[in-house]
N, CA and C atoms as an extended XYZ file, in Angstrom:
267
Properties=species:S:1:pos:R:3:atomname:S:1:resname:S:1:resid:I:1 pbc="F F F"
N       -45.683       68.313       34.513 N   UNK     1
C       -45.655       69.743       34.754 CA  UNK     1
C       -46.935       70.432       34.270 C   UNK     1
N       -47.429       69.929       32.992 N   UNK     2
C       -48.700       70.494       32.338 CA  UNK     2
C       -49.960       70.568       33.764 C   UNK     2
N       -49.939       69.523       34.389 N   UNK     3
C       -50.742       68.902       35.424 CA  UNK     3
C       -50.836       70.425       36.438 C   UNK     3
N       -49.610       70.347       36.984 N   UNK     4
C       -49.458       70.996       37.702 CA  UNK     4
C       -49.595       73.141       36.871 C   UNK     4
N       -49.528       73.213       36.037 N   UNK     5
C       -50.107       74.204       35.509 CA  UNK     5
C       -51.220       74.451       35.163 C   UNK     5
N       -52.145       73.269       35.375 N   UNK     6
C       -53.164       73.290       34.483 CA  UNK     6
C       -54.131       73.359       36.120 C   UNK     6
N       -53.498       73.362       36.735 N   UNK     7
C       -54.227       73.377       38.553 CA  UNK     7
C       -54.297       74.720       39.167 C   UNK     7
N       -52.566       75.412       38.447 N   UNK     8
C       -52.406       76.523       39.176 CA  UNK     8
C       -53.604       77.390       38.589 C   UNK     8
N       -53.675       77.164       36.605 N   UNK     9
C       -54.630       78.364       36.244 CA  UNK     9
C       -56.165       78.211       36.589 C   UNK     9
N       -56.527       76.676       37.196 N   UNK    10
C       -57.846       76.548       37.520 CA  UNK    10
C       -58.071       77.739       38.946 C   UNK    10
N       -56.858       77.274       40.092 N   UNK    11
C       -57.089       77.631       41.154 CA  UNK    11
C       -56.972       79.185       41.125 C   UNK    11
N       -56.274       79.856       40.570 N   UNK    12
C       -56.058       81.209       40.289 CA  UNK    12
C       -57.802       81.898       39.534 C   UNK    12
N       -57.896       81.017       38.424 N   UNK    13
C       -60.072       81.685       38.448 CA  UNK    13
C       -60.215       81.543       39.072 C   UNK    13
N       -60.650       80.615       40.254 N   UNK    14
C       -61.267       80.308       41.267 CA  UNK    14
C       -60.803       81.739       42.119 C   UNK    14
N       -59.789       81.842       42.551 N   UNK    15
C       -59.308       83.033       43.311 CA  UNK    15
C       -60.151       83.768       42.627 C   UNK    15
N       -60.425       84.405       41.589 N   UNK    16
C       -60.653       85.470       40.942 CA  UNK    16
C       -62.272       85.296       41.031 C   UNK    16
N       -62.642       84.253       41.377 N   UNK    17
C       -64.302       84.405       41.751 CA  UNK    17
C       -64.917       83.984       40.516 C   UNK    17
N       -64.494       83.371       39.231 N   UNK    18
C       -64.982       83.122       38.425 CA  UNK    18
C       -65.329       81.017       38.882 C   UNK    18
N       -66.795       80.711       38.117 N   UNK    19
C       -66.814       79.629       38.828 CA  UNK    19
C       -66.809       78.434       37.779 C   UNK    19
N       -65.409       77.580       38.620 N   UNK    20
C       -64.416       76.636       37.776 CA  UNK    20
C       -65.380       74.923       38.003 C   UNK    20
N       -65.954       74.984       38.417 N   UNK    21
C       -66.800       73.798       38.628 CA  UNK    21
C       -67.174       72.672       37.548 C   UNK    21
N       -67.148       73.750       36.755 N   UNK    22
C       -67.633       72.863       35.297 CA  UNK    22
C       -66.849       72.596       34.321 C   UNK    22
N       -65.285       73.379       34.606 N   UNK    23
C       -64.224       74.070       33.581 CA  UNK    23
C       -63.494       72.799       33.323 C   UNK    23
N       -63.176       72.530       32.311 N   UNK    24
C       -62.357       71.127       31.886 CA  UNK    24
C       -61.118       71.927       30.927 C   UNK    24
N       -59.723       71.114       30.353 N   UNK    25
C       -59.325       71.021       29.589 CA  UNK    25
C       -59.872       71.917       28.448 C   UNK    25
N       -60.740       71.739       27.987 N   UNK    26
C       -61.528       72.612       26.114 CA  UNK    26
C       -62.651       73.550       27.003 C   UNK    26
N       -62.194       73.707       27.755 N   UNK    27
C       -62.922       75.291       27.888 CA  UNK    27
C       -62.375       76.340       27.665 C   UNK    27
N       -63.169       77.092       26.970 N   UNK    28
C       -62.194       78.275       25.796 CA  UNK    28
C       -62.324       79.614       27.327 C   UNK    28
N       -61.124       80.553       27.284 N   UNK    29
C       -61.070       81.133       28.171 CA  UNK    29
C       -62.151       82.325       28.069 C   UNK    29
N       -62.043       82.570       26.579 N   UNK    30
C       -62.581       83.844       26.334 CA  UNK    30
C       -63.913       83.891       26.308 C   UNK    30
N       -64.963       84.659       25.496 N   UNK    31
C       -66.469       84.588       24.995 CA  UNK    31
C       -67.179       83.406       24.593 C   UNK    31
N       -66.724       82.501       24.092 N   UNK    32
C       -67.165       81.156       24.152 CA  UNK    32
C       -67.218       80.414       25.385 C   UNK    32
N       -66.221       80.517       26.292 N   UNK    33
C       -66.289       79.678       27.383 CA  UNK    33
C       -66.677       80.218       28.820 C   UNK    33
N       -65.636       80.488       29.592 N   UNK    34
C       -65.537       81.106       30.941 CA  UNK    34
C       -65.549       83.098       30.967 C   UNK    34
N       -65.362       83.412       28.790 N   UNK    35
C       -66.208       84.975       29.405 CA  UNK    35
C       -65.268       85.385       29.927 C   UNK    35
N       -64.010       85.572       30.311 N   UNK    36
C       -63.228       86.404       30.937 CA  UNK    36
C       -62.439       88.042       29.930 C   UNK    36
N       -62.914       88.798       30.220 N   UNK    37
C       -62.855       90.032       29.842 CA  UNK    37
C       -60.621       90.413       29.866 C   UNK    37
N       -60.875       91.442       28.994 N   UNK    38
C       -59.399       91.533       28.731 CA  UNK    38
C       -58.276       92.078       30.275 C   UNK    38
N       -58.933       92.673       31.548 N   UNK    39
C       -58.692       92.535       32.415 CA  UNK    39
C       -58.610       91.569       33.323 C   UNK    39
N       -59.262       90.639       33.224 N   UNK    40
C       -59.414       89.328       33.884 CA  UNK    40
C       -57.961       88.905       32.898 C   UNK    40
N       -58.048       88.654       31.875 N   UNK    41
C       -57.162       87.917       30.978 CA  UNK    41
C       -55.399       88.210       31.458 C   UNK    41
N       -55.454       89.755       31.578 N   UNK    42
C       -54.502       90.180       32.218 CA  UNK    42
C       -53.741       89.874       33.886 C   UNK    42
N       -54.671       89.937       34.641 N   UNK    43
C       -54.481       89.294       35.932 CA  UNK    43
C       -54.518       88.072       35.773 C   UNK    43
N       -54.886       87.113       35.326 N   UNK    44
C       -54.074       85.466       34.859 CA  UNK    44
C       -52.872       85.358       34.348 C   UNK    44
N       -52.741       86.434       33.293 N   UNK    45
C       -51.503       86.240       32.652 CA  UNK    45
C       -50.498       86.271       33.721 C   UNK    45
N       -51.119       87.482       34.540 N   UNK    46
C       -49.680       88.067       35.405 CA  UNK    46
C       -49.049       87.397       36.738 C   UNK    46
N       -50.305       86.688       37.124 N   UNK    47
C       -50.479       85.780       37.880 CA  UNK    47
C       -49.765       84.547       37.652 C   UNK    47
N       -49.819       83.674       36.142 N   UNK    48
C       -49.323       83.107       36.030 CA  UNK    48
C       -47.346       83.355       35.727 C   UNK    48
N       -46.987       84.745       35.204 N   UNK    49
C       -45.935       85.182       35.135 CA  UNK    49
C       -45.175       85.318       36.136 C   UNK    49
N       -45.617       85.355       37.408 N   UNK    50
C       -44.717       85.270       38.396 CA  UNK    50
C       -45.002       84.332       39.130 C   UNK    50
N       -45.819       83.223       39.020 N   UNK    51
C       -45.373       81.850       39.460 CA  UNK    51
C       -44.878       80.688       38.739 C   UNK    51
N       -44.862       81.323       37.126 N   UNK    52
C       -43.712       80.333       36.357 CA  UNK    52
C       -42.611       81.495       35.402 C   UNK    52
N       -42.554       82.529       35.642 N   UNK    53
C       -41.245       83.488       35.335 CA  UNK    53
C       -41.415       83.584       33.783 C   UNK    53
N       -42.775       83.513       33.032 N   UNK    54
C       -43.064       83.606       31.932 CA  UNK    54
C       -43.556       84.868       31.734 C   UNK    54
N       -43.245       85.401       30.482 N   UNK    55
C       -43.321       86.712       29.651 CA  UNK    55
C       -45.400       86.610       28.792 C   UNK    55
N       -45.699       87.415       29.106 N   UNK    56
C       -46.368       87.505       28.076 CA  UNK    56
C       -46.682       89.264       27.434 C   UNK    56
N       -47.049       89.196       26.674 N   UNK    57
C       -47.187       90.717       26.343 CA  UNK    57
C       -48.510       90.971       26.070 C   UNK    57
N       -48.896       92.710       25.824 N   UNK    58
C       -50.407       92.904       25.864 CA  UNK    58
C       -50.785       92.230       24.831 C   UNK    58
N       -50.315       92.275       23.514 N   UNK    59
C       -50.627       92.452       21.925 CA  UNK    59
C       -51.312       90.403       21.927 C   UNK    59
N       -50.630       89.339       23.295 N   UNK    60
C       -50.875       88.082       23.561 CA  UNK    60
C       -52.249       88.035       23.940 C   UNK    60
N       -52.975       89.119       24.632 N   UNK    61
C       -54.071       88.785       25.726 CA  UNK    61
C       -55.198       88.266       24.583 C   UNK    61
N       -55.355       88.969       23.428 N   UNK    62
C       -56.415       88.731       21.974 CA  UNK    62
C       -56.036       86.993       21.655 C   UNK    62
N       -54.936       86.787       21.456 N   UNK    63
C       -55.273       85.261       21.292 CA  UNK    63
C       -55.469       84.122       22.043 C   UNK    63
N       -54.944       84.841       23.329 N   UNK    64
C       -55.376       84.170       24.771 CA  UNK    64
C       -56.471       84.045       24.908 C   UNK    64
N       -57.308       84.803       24.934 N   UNK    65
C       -58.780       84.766       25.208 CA  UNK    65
C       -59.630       83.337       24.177 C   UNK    65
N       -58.451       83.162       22.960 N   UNK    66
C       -59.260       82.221       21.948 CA  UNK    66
C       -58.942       80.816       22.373 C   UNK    66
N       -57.619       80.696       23.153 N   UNK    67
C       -57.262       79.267       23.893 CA  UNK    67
C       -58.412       78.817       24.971 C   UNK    67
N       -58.194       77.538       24.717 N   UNK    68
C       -58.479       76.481       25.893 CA  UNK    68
C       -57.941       76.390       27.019 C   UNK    68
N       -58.005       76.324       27.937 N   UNK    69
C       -57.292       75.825       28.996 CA  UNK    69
C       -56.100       74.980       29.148 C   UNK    69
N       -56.399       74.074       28.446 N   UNK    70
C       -55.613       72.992       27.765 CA  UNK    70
C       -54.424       73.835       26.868 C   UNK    70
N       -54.701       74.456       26.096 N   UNK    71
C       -54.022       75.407       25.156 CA  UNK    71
C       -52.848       76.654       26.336 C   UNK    71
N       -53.398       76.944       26.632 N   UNK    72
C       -52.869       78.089       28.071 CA  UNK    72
C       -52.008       77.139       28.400 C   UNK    72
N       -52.515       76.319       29.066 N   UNK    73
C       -51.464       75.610       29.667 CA  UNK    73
C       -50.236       74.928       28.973 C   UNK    73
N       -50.345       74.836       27.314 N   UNK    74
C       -49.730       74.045       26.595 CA  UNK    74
C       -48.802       75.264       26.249 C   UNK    74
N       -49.339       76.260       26.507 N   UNK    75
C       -48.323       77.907       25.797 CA  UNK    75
C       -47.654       78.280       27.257 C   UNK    75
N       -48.086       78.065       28.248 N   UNK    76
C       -47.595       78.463       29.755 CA  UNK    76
C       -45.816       77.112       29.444 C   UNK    76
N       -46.515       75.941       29.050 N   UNK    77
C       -45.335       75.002       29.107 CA  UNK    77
C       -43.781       75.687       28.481 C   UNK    77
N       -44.994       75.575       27.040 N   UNK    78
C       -43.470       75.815       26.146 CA  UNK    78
C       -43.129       77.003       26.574 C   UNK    78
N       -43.790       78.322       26.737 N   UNK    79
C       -42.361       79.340       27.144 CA  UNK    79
C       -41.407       78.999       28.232 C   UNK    79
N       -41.747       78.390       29.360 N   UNK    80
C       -40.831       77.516       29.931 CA  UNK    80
C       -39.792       77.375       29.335 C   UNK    80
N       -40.530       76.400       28.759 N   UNK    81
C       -38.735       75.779       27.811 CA  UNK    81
C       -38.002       76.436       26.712 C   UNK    81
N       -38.881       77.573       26.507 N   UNK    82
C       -38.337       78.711       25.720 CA  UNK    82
C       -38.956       78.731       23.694 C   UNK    82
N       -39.812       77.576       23.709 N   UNK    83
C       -40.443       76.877       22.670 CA  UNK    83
C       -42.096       77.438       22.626 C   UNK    83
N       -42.338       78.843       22.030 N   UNK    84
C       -43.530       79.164       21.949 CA  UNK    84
C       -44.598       78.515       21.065 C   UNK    84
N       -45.614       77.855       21.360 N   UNK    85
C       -46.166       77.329       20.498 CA  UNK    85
C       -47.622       77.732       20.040 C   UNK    85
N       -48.026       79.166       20.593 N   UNK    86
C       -49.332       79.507       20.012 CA  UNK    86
C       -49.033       80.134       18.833 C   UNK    86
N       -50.274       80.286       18.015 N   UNK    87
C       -50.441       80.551       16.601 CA  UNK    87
C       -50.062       82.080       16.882 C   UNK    87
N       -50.063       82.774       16.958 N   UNK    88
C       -50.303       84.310       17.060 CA  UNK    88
C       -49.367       84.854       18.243 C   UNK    88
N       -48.735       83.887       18.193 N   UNK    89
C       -47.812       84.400       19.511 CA  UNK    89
C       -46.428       84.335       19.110 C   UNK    89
């Protein structure tokens, strides 16, 4: 399932025009990595919220930005299963 989440949030930057070419697993979403601003951060979130029925809230987008890809996708899992596992979340 990670697999398959970890495709949707590539293909969803890509939608968003940001360029995923180089983007692996430990690419940090925020200022270190791919730079995506707290609006960008938001349209992923939301994006991803209604194609896996996951919650996130604003007060989330600040530690989002500090995840990996890998990480996103590992916090996209567990709310799934109802098992939050970011630090700040």
């Amino acid at each position: 399932m990670r697999d398959q989440i970890r495709d949707f949030i590539i293909a969803a930057l890509r939608e968003m025009n940001y360029d995923v070419s180089d983007v692996t697993g430990q690419t940090v979403l925020g200022p270190a990595g791919l730079d995506l601003e707290s609006l960008a951060l938001a349209d992923l979130a939301v994006q991803v919220e209604e194609e896996y029925g996951v919650k996130f809230e604003l007060d989330d987008m600040e530690s989002t930005a500090l995840m990996t890809i890998d990480e996103f996708t590992a916090e996209v899992d567990s709310r799934m299963n109802g098992t939050a596992v970011g630090s700040a979340l």
